[in-house]
C-alpha positions as CSV (number, residue, x, y, z in Angstrom):
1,X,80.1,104.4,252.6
2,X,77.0,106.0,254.6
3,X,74.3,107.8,251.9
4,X,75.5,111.4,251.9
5,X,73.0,114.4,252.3
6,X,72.3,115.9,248.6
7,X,70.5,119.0,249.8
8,X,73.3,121.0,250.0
9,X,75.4,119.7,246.9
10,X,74.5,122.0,243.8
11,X,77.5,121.5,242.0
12,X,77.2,117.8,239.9
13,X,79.9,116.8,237.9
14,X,79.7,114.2,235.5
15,X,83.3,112.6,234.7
16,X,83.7,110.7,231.6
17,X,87.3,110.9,230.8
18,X,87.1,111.1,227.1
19,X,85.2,114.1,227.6
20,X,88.5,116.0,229.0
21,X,90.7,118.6,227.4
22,X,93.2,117.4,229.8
23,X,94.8,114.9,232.0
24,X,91.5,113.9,233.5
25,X,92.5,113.8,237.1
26,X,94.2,116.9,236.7
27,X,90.5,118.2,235.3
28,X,89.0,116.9,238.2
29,X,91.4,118.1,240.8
30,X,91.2,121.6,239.7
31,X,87.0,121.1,239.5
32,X,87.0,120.0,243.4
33,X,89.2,123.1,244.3
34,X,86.9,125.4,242.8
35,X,83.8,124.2,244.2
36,X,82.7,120.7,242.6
37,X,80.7,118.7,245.6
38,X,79.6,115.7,243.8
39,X,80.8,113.4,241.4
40,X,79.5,110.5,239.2
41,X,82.0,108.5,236.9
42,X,80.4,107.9,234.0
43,X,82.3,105.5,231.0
44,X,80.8,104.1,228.1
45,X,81.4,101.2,228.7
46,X,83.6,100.7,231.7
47,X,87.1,98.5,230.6
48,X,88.9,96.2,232.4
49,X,90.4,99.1,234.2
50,X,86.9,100.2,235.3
51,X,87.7,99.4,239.3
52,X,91.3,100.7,239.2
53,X,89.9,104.3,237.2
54,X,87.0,104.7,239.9
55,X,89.9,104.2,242.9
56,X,92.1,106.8,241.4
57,X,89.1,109.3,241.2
58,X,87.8,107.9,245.2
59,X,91.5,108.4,246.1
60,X,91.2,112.3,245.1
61,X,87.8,112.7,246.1
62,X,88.4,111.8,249.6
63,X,90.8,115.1,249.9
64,X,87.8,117.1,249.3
65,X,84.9,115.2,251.0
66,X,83.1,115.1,247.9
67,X,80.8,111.5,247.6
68,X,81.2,109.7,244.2
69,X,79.0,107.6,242.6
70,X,78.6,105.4,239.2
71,X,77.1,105.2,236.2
72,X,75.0,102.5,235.7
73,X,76.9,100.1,237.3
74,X,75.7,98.8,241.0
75,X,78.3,96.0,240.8
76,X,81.3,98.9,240.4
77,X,79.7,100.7,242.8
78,X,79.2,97.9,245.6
79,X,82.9,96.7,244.5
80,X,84.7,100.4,245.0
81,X,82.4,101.1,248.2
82,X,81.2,104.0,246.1
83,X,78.6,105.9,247.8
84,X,76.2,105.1,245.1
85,X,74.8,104.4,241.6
86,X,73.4,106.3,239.4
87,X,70.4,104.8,237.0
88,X,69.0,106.3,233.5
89,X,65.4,104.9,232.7
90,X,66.7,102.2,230.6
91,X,68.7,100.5,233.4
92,X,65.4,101.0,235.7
93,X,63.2,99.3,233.3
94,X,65.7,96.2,233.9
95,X,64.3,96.1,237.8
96,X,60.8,95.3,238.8
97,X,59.0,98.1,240.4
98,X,59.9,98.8,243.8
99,X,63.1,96.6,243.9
100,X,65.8,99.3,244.6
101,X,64.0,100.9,247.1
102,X,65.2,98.8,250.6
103,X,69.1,99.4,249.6
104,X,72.2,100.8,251.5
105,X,73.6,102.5,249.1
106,X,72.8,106.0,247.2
107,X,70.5,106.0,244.4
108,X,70.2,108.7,241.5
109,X,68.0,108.1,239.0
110,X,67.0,110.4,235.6
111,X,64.2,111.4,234.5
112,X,62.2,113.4,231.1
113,X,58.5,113.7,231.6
114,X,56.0,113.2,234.2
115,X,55.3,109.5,234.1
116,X,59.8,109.0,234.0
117,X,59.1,111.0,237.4
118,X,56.6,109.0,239.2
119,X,58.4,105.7,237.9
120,X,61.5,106.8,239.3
121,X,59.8,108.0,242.5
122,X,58.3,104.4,243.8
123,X,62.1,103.4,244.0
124,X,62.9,106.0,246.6
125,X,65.6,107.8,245.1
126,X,68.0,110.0,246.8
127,X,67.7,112.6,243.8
128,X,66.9,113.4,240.9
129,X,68.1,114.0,237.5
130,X,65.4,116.6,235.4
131,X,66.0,117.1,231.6
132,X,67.5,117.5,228.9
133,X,67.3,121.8,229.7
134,X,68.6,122.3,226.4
135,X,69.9,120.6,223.2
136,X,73.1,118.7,224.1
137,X,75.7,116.5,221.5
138,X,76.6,114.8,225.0
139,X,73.4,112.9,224.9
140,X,71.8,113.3,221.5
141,X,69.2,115.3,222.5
142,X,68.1,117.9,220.0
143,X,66.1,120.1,222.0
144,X,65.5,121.0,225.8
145,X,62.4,120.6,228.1
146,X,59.6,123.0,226.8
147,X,57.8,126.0,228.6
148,X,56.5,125.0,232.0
149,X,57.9,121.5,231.7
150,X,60.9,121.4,233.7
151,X,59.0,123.9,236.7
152,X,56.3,120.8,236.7
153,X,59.0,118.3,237.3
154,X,60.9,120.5,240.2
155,X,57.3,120.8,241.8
156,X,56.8,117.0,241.5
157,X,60.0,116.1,243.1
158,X,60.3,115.5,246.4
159,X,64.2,115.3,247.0
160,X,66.7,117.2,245.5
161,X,66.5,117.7,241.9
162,X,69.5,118.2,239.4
163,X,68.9,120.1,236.0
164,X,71.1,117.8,233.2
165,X,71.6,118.6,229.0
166,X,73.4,121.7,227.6
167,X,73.9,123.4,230.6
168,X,77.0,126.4,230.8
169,X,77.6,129.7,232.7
170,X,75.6,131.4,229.6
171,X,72.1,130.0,230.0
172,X,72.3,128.6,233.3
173,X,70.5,131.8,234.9
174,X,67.4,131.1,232.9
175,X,67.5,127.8,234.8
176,X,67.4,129.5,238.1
177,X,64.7,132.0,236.9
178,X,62.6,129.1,236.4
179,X,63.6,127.5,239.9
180,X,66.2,125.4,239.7
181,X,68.6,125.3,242.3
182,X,71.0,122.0,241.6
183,X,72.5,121.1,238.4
184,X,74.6,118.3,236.6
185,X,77.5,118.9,234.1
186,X,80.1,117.5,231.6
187,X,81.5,119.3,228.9
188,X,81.1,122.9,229.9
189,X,84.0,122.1,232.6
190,X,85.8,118.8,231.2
191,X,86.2,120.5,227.6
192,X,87.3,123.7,229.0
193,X,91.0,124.8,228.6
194,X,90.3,126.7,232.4
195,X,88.4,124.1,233.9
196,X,88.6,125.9,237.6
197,X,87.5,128.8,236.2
198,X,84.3,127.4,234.0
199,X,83.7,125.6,237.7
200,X,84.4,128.9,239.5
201,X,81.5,130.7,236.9
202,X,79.0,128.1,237.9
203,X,79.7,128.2,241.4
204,X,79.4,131.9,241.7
205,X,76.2,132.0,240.0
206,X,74.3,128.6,242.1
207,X,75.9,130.2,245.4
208,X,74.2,133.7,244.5
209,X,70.5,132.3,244.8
C-alpha cells in the first residue's frame, strides 16, 4: 500500500480492542463516520488471531479511505499490506541507527524528550508521536510534558507531529494554545458509551484551528 500523506490527518486513533465499551468494530465504524482519518492497531501482544483482527479492521477502513498501520509489529504490517508500522523507542533501540530509513512502507515512531527526537529523526520517519501531554493509566505515565517542553518538540519536528497521553475534548484546547495541530487517542473515544459523538467533539475542535 503506497505511504499516505499525514499532513492532513489530525484525527489518530489508537485501536486496542480491550480498550472498547463496545463491539470494537462497531466502535470503530462509528469513529470513521464522524471523522477518524487514521488508524493504528495496537494489541498487547498480538494472538494467533493477530492477521485475521487487522483484516477485519483493513476491510472497514477501506470504506472510508482511512490508512492503518501497526503497532510494533513490521512483520504484521508487511503480512496485512498495512500501510505502515508504528515504533515506540524500545522497539527502535532494537535497529541500528539509520536502518529503517530506506523502506517502502510508513513509519511512525514516538518520542519524550529532545534526544528521543533526534534519535527518531535519523530514521526518516513519516511522523511523529510527542508526549505523554498529560498523566495517562493507558501508558503509566504519571504526569504530562512540562512548560515549554512539548512547544520545543513541535519546533524540532520536521514532519507531522501527533500529541499522545491523556488527551479528551476537555483539555485538548490547551494543546492547540500551545501549537499543536495533530493528535493521537484511545480511551477518550474507545471507552465512551457515544463514541461518534466523543469523535465528533474532537473533530469540531482540531477542524476549528
Amino acid at each position: 500500500m503506497p505511504i499516505p500523506a499525514f499532513d492532513d490527518r489530525r484525527l489518530y486513533l489508537l485501536l486496542t480492542r480491550g480498550l472498547c465499551l463496545g463491539d470494537p468494530l462497531q466502535v470503530l465504524e462509528a469513529a470513521l463516520g464522524a471523522g477518524v482519518d487514521l488508524v493504528q492497531v495496537r494489541e498487547k501482544p498480538f494472538g494467533e488471531d493477530g492477521p485475521a483482527w487487522i483484516q477485519s479492521v483493513l476491510t472497514l477502513t477501506d470504506q472510508y479511505g482511512v490508512p492503518v498501520l501497526i503497532n510494533d509489529r513490521i512483520d504484521l504490517a508487511l503480512q496485512t499490506q498495512s500501510c505502515g508500522v508504528h515504533l515506540g523507542q524500545a522497539d527502535l533501540r532494537l535497529h541500528a541507527m539509520g536502518s529503517l530509513a530506506d523502506r517502502d512502507h510508513a513509519l511512525g515512531l514516538s518520542t519524550h524528550d529532545r534526544e528521543e527526537m533526534d534519535r527518531a529523526l535519523i530514521e526518516k520517519p513519516d511522523y511523529v508521536g510527542v508526549g505523554p501531554c498529560f498523566p495517562t493509566e493507558t501508558k503509566g505515565y504519571r504526569q504530562g510534558l512540562g512548560p515549554g517542553q512539548l512547544e520545543a518538540l513541535l519546533a524540532r519536528s520536521p514532519v507531522p507531529a501527533y500529541g499522545i497521553g491523556g488527551i479528551h475534548a476537555g483539555n485538548l484546547p490547551d494543546l492547540i494554545a500551545r501549537g499543536l495541530r495533530s493528535i493521537a487517542v484511545s480511551s477518550c473515544i474507545l471507552a465512551s458509551p457515544t463514541p461518534a459523538q466523543a469523535t465528533a467533539g474532537l473533530r469540531r475542535l482540531l477542524d476549528a484551528c
